[in-house]
C-alpha positions in Angstrom: 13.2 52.1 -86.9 16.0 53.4 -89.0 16.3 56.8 -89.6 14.3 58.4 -92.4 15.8 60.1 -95.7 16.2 63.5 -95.9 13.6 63.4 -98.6 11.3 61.2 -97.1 11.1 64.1 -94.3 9.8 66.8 -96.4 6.1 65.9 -96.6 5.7 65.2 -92.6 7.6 68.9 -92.3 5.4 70.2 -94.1 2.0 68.6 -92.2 4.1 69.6 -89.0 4.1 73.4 -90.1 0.8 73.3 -91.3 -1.3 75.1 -89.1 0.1 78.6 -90.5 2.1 79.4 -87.0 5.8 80.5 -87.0 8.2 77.4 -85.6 10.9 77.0 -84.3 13.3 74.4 -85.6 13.9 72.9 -82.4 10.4 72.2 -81.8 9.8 70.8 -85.6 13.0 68.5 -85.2 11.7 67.5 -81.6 7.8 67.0 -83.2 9.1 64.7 -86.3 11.1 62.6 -84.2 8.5 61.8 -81.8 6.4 61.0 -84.8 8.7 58.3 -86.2 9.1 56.9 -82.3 12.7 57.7 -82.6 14.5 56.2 -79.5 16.8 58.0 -77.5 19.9 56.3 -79.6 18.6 57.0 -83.0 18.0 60.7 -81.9 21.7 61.1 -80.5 23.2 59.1 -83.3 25.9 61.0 -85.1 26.9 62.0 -88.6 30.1 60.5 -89.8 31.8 63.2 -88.8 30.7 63.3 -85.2 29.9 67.3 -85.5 26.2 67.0 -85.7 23.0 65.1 -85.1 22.0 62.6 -88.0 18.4 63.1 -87.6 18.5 67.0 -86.7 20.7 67.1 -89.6 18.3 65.2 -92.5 15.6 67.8 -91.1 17.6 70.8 -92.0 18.1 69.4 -95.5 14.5 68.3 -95.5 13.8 72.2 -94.9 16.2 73.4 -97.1 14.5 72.2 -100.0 11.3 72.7 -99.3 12.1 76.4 -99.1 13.8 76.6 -102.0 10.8 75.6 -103.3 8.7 78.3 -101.9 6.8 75.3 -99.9 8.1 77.4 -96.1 9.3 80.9 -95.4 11.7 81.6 -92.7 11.8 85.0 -91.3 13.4 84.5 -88.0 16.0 82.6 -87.3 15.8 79.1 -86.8 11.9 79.1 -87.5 10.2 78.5 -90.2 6.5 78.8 -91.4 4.1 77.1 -93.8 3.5 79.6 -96.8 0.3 79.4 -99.5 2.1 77.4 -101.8 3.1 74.9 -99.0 -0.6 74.8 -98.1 -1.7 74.2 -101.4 0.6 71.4 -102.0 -0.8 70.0 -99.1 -4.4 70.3 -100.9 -3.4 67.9 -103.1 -2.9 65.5 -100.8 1.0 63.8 -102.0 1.9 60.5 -100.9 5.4 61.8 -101.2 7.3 65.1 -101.7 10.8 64.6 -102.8 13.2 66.4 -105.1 11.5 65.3 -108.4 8.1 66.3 -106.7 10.0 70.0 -106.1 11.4 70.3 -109.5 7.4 71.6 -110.9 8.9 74.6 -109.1 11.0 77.1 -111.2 12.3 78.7 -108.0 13.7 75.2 -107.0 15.8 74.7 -110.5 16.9 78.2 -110.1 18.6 76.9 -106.9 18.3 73.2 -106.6 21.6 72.0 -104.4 20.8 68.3 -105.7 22.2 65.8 -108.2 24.7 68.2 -110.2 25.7 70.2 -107.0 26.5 66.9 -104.8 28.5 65.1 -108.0 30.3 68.5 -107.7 31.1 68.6 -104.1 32.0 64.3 -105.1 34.2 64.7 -107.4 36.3 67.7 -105.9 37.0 65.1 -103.4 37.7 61.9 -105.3 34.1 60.6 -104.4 32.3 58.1 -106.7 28.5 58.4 -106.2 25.7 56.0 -107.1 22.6 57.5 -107.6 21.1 55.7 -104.4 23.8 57.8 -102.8 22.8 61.0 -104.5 19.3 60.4 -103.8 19.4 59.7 -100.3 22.3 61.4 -98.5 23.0 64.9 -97.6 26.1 66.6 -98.5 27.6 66.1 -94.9 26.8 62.5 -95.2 28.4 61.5 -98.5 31.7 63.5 -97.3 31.9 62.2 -94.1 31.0 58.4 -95.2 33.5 59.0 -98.4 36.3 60.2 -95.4 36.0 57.0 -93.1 36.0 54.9 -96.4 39.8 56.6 -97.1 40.2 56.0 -93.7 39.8 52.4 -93.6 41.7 52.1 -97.1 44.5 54.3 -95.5 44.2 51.8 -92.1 44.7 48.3 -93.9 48.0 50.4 -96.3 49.6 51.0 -92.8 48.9 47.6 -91.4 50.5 45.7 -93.8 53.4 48.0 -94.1 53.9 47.9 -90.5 53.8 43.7 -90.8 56.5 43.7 -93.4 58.7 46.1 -90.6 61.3 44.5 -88.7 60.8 44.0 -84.9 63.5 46.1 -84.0 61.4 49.1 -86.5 58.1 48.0 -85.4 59.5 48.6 -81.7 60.8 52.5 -82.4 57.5 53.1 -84.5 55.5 51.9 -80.9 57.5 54.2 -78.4 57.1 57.0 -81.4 53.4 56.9 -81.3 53.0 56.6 -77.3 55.2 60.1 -77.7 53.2 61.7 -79.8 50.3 60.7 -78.3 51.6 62.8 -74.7 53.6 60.4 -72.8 56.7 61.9 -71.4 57.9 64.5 -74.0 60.5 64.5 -76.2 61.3 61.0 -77.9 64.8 61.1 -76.4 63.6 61.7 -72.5 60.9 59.7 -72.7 61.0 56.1 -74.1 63.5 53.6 -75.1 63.1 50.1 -77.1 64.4 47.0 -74.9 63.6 44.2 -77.1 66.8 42.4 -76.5 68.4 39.0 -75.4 66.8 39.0 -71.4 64.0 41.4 -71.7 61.5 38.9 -70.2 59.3 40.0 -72.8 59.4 43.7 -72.3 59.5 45.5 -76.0 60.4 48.9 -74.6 59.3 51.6 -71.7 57.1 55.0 -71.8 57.3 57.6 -69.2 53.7 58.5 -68.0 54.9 61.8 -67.7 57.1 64.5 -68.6 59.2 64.5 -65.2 59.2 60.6 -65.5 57.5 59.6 -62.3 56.3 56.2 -63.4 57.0 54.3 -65.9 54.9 51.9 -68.7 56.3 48.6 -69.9 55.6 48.1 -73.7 55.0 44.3 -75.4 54.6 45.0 -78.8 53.8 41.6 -81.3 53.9 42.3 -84.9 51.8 39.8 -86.1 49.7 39.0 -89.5 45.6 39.7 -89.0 44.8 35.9 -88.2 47.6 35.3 -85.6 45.4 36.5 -82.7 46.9 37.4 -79.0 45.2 35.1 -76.5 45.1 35.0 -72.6 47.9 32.9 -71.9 50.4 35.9 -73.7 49.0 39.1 -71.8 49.3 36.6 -68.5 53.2 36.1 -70.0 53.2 39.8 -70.1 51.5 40.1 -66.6 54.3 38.2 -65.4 57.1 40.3 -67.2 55.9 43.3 -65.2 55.8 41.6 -62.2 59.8 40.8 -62.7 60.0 44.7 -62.9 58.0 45.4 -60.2 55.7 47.1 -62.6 51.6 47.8 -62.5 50.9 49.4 -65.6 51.4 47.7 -69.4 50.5 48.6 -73.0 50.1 45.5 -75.2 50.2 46.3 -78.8 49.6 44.0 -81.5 49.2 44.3 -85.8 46.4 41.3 -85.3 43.6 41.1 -82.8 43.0 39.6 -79.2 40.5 36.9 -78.4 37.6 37.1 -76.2 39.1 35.2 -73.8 42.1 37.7 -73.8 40.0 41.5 -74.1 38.1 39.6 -70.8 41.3 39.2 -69.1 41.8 41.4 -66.0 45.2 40.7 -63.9 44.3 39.8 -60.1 46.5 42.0 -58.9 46.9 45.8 -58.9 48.3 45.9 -62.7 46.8 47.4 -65.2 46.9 47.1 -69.2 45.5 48.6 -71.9 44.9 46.3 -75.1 45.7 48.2 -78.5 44.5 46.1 -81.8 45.5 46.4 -85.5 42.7 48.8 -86.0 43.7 50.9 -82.9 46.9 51.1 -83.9 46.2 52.1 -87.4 44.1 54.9 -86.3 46.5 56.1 -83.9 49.2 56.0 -86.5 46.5 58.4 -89.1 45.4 60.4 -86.3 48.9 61.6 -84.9 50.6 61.8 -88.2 53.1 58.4 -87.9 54.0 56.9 -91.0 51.2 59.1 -93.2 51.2 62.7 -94.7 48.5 65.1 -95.9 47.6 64.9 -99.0 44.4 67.0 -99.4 42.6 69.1 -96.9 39.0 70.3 -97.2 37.2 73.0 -95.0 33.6 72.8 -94.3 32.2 75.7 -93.0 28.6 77.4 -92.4 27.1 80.9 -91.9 28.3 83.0 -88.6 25.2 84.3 -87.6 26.4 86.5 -85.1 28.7 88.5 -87.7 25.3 89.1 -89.3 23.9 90.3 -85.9 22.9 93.9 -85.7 22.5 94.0 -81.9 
């Protein structure tokens, strides 16, 4: 089933609590997954960021609210516990507890983190929000969803800047990036474009390491998305390393590969590794090729142990 809401949370915390005992959030997280039959997956599946658990997350939020409403107490860390407003809400029997549900509670507007806090957070960060949005995500969520949106803008910018390149350009950018990314060093010790009259189709070479002892052969196609890389080019490219007497490959391309070609494994001992448009792209963002910081934004949390007094 697909994960809950936040908000939709915040009545089954409650029920989960109710029996007056101190909890620990482990155990309530553990308790209201097992009561939406959460597989395995869905329990391990990740914000957008990748820092945190979805679920575990939308709990925390879930709890948040609810005690700023008064509904729990918390007097350990990491527990919480049902308190007599909580219970009598629960009297009442609501089909639903959500933000509007909290906002009867003056304690809650005195400290609600909701519509006007989020469209805060939103627009410090060039985020337009729908109110679906508002509603239903947590503050982690919309950043991290708003940051792989840039992302993907960001990626299509750099592949059709990298299209327009020349070969001889879209070559040097290639051997750049494997550099950055570790192999061999320093750009000047540790790869070199070929891409010339007789290279049997090499594009240009990568040390695997900094003292240079092996070395990876480069094809790199610059083509438009649509012009895909089949199985018959990586087995031209099989055969390229084979004139060098080379087992290891990187086949970069500004399109995609068919099936047929991701499928393809050489008979012999070579080995290649397959890098796509959106590989490359991401590469490019990730170590800082062809893109430059505009903004950065720390999120950070309470340090619990600063507050220790042991």
């Amino acid at each position: 089933m697909p994960i809950p809401a936040f908000q939709e949370i915040m009545l089954p915390l409650l029920k989960v609590v109710s029996d007056k005992n101190e909890h620990k959030m482990k155990d309530v997280v553990d308790s209201l997954a097992k009561s939406y039959n959460l597989t395995d997956d869905e329990k391990k599946e990740l914000l957008p960021s990748g820092v945190a658990f979805l679920f575990e997350n939308r709990v925390h939020w879930a709890r948040f609210h609810v005690k700023k409403a008064g509904l729990v107490d918390s007097f350990k860390r990491g527990t919480i516990t049902i308190s007599q407003r909580g219970l009598d809400v629960l009297k009442k029997n609501p089909s639903l507890i959500n933000l509007s549900f909290l906002k009867q509670f003056p304690e809650f507007n005195e400290h609600n983190a909701t519509k006007n806090e989020k469209n805060s957070i939103a627009d410090s960060a060039g985020i337009e929000l729908t109110n679906d949005t508002i509603e239903d995500q947590t503050p982690e969520e919309i950043i991290g969803n708003a940051y792989l949106e840039i992302r993907s803008v960001l990626a299509q910018e750099i592949i059709n800047k990298v299209v327009s390149l020349s070969p001889n350009y879209f070559e040097k950018l290639v051997v750049e990036l494997l550099v950055k990314m570790g192999y061999g060093g320093s750009l000047k010790d540790a790869g070199r474009v070929v891409g010339k009259s007789g290279d049997e189709g090499i594009d240009g070479t990568i040390n695997e390491d900094k003292l240079g002892l092996d070395i990876i052969y480069i094809q790199a196609k610059r083509w438009k998305p649509g012009n895909v890389v089949g199985r018959p080019d990586l087995q031209q490219f099989v055969g390229a390393l084979a004139g060098q007497g080379a087992k290891k490959g990187i086949f970069i391309t500004t399109s995609s590969f068919t099936k047929d070609a991701k499928n393809y494994t050489p008979r012999n001992e070579t080995k290649i590794v397959l890098i796509d448009g959106e590989m490359l792209a991401r590469y490019m963002i990730d170590y800082n090729i062809g893109v430059t910081l505009q903004q950065n934004y720390e999120i950070k949390k309470i340090d619990n142990d600063y507050f220790g007094e042991e």
